[in-house]
N, C-alpha and C positions, 0 to 999 in steps of 0.2 A: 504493500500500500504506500511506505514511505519512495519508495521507487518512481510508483506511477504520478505520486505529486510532485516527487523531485523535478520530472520529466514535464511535467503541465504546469510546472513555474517553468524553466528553461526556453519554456514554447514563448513566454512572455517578457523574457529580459533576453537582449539585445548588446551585446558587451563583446568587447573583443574584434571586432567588423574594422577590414583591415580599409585602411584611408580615414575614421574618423579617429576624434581627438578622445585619448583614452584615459583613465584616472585609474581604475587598479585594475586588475583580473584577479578573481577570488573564487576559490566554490561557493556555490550556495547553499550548501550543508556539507562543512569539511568533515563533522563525524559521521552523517551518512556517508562520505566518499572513500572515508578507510575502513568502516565495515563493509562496504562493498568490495573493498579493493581484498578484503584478506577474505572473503569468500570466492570471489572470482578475479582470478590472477589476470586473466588479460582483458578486466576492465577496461582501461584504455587504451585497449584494440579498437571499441566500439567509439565509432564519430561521434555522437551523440554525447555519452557518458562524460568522453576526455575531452569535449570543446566546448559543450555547454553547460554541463554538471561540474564536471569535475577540473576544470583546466589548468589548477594550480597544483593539484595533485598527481596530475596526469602529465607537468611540464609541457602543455600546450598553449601557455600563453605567449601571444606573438609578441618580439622585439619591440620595446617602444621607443622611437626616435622626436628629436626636434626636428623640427621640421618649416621651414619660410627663413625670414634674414634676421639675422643675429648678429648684435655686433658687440666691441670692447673698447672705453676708452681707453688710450693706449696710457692716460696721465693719472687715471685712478685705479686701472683694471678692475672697471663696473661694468658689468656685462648685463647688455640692454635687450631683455626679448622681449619688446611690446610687439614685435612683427612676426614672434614663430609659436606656434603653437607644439602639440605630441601629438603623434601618429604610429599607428601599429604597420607595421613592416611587412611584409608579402612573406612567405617561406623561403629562405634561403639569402636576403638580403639583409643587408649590415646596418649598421650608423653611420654616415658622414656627413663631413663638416668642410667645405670646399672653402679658397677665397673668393670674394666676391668683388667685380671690376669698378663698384663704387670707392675704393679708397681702401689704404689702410687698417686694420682690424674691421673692415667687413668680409660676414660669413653668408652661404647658403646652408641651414641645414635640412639634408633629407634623408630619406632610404636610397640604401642603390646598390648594385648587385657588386661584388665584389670586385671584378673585373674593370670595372668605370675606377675604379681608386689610384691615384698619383702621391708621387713623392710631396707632391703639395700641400695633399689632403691629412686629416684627423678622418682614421677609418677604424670601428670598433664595433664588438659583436655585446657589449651590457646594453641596456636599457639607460637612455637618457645620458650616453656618455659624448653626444658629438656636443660640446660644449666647448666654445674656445676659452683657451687659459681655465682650463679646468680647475688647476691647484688654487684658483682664491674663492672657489667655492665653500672648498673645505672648513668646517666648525675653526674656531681658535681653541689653540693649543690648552693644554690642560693647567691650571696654574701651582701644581704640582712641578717639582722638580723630576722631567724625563731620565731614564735610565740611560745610560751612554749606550751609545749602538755605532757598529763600524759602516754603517753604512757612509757612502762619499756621494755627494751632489755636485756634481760637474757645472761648473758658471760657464755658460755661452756667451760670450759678447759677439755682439753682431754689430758687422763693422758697417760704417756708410761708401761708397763707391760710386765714385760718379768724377768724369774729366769732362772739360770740353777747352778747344785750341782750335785758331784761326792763323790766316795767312793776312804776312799783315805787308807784302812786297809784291810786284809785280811779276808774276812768275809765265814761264814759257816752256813745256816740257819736250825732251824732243822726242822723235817717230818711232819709240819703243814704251812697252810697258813700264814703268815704274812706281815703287810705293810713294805716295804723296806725302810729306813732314809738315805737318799743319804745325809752327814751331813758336807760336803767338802764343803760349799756354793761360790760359783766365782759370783755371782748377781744377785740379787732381789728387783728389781724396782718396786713399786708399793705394795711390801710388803706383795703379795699372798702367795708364799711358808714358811714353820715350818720348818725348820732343824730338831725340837728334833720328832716332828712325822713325817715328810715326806709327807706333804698332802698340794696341794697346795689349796686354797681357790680363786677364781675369784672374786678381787673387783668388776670387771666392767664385760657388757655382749658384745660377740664380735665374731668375729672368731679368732680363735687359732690355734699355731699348734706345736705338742709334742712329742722331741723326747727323745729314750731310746738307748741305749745301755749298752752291760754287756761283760765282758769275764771271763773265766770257767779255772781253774787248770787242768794239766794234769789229764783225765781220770777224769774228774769231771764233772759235770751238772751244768749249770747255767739255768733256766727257769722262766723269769718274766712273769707278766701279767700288765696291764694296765689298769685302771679303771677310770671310769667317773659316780659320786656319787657312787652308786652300783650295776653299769651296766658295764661287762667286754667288753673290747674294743679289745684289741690286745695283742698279745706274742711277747717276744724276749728270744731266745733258743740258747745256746751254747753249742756244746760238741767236744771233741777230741779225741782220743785213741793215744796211742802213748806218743811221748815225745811231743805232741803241745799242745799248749793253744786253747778254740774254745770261737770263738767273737759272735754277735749276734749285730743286730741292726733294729728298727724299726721306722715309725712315723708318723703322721695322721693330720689332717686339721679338728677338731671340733667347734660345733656351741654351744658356753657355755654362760653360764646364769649368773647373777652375785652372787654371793655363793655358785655356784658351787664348788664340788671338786673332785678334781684329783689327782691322785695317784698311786705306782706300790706295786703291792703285789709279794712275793716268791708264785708260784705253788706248792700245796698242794702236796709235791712228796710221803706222803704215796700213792697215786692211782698210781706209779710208781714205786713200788719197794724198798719202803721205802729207796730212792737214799736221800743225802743230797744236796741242792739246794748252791751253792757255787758260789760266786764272789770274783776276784781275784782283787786286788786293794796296791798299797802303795804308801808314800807321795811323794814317787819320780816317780810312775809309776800310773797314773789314767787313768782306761779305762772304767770305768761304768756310767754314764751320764744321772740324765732326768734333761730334760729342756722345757719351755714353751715359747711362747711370743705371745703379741696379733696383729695382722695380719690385725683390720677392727673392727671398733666399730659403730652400730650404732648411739648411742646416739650422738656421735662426729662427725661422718660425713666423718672420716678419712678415 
């Protein structure tokens, strides 16, 4: 009898239902569910019993995740979810916590199958753990004196990196490739880019993002290229006729590695005409520009 009511309340509560926002998973008679269980062993063989009688007994309750945008001020580390709600998880998907292309300590968090997770992401299989900066969640310490424990906490400083260098002379390159020395340097943080070669070097590995610009003499050619180690990336191409100057500019979002290098070469203008490749530049007039900065570092977290 207590069975067939167990079962005719289950008909009527609604819990667990994967997409909405969830608050516990419980039996609905935990001591009916373990006399049942020590009568009948593979109780939670049966659908019924172990998803809607019995789910917490039966370890059928689904994953519950955050879920919409989450974010942390980076100056208090208060972690703001008026935007995410909780959500029960499909079978077989995890917690995560992705960046989000609004800014700095912005998150998405959702469910997602394990496969979709990058070095980028906070991917975890508890209940409610895709939380950024998880650790200021935690209660405050006890105001007891703690026992010594050998455990060591590793301090990450996460460094800033970012150059950018212009050409501040009238330059002419001639009818072969070569690396360009943007040698005007305005800052280099983190100490990746050479003024005297032109080649920036990645202390750290991270996403990036780099840009160039160039302008071209009357009736002149300016044609860069971009390179990441010795893999051509992108151009930036100036030209004019006439009495104008022609500008050029380009820029990209890379995923570099730490010793990486990056760098702008002159276009090989013998396959053009044996044209000379020219940037126009003085110390009172600088329009040629590459510049880098890092955007997201795993190792940091940032």
């Amino acid at each position: 009898m207590r069975l067939v009511l167990l079962i005719f309340l289950a008909s009527l509560v609604s819990q667990n239902v994967v997409g909405e926002t969830i608050v516990t998973c419980e039996d609905i008679d935990p001591v009916a569910c373990q006399s049942m269980a020590q009568q009948n062993a593979n109780m939670c063989q049966d659908p019924t019993l172990s998803r809607q009688i019995c789910p917490k007994h039966c370890n059928k309750c689904p994953l519950v995740c955050y879920s919409g945008e989450t974010s942390i001020d980076p100056r208090t580390n208060v972690i703001d979810f008026r935007q995410s709600n909780t959500i029960s998880c499909n079978t077989g998907e995890i917690c995560r916590l992705k960046p989000h292309g609004t800014g700095i300590g912005s998150y998405i968090a959702e469910c997602s199958d394990q496969q979709q997770c990058t070095h980028y992401d906070i991917c975890c299989n508890s209940s409610l753990c895709n939380t950024p900066k998880a650790l200021t969640t935690l209660p405050p310490p006890p105001t007891t004196t703690p026992k010594p424990t050998t455990t060591t906490v590793k301090q990450v400083t996460c460094p800033g990196v970012g150059f950018s260098a212009g050409i501040a002379n009238n330059r002419t390159i001639l009818k072969h490739a070569e690396v360009v020395i943007f040698d005007h340097m305005y800052t280099d943080v983190g100490s990746g880019y050479n003024a005297r070669t032109g080649v920036f070097i990645s202390p750290v590995a991270g996403i990036f993002v780099f840009e160039v610009t160039t302008l071209a003499e009357r009736n002149k050619y300016s044609y860069l290229d971009l390179y990441h180690n010795s893999n051509y990336i992108l151009s930036v191409y100036g030209h004019k006729s006439g009495c104008d100057y022609g500008s050029g500019a380009n820029a990209i979002i890379l995923d570099i590695q730490k010793g990486d290098r990056v760098y702008v070469k002159a276009r090989d203008s013998s396959l053009y005409g044996d044209i000379d490749i020219n940037i126009y530049g003085r110390t009172s007039e600088i329009y040629s520009i590459f510049s880098g900065y890092l955007v997201h570092s795993p190792t940091c977290g940032n």
